[in-house]
N, C-alpha and C positions, 0 to 999 in steps of 0.2 A: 783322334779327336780333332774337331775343325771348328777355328775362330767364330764367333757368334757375335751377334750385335743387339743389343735389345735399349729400348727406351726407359729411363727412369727419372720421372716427374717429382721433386721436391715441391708438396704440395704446399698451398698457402700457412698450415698450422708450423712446417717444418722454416718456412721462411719467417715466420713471424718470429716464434721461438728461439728465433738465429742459431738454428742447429744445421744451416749446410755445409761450412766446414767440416763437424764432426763424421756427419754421414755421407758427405764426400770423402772422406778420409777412410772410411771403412773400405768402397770400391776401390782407390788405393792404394792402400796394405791388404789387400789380395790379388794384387799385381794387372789389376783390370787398366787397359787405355783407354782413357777420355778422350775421343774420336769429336766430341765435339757438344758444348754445352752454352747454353742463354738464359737470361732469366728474360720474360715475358708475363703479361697479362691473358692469361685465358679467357675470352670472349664467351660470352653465353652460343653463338653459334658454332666455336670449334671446341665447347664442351658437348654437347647434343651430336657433332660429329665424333668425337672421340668415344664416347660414353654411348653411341646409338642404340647400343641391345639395351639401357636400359631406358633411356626416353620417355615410355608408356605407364614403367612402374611410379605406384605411388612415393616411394621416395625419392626422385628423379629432380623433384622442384629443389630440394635441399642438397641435394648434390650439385646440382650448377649452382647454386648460391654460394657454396664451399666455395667449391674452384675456382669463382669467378671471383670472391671476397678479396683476392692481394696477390701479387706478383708471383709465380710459380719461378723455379728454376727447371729445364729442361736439359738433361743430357744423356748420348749414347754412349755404351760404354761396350769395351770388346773385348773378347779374351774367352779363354776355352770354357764351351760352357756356360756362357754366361750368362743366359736365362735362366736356367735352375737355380748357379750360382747365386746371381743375383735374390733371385725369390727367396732362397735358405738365410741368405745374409740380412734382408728383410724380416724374416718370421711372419707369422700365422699375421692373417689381416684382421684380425682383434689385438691391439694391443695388451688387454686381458688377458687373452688366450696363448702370445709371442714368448717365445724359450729365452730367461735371460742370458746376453749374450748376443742376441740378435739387434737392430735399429728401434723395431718396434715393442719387443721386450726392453730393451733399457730403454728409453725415451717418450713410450704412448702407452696412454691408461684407455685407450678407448676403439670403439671400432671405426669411427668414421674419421676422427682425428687420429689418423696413424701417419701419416707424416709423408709418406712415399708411396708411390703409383710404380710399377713397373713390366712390362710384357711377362704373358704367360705365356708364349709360345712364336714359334716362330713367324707365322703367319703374324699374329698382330706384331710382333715385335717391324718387321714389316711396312706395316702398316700405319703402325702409332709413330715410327719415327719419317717416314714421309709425311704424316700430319706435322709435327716439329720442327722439321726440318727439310731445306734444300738438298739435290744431291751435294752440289758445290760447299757448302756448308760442314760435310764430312771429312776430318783430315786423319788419316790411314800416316801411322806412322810407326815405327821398331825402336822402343827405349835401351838403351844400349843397357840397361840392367836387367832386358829379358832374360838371358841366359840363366839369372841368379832366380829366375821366377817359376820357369819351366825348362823340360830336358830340350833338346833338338827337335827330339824326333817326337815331341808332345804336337807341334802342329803352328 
């Protein structure tokens, strides 16, 4: 198994709600490192960047209007697997439809207001976090309580 890096945007509803401690907490306590986090304003031009496959669709205009509504928090997080991880630890992108237990099971009643944004795979993972982020901006570092999180030889 080999370390993964993936992007996960605490959208406006989750900063407003003042639920980023909570759901930084969940990353966490499943032993993921914070490689590196901001909060920011998303620009209508680097939502239309980030969001480009949907641009065209008609809900498009209400999505940059989300995003761009209040301060986001941006952070990479690392650790085995951590794209899948991460997505499982999220839940289904309906909070209607999210397994309680998950961020958007306990916390969001709805599909657009789900609170967290995160890569689906490796490429955008990629990608979404050079949109977010500098390389300089990434700090790579070993918590002296890995050992208590994973084996040696997990990676």
């Amino acid at each position: 198994m080999a370390l993964e890096r993936t992007l996960v945007l605490l959208k406006p509803d989750c900063v407003q709600r003042r639920l980023m401690g909570r759901v930084i907490s969940r990353f966490e306590d499943k032993g993921f490192n914070i490689v590196a986090m901001k909060m920011l304003r998303v620009t209508p031009e680097l939502a239309k960047t980030h969001y480009a496959e949907h641009v065209a669709k008609p809900f498009y205009p209400a999505l940059e209007s989300f995003i761009t509504a209040s301060p986001i928090v941006a952070l990479v997080l690392e650790g085995l697997e951590a794209i899948r991880v991460t997505r499982e630890i999220l839940g289904a992108t309906s909070g209607l439809k999210a397994a309680a237990g998950t961020i958007r099971g306990d916390f969001s009643g709805s599909r657009q207001m789900n609170l967290v944004h995160a890569s689906d795979g490796p490429d955008a993972a990629a990608r979404e976090i050079a949109l977010y982020f500098q390389p300089g901006e990434l700090q790579s570092y070993e918590p002296s309580l890995t050992p208590w999180f994973r084996a040696s030889d997990e990676g």
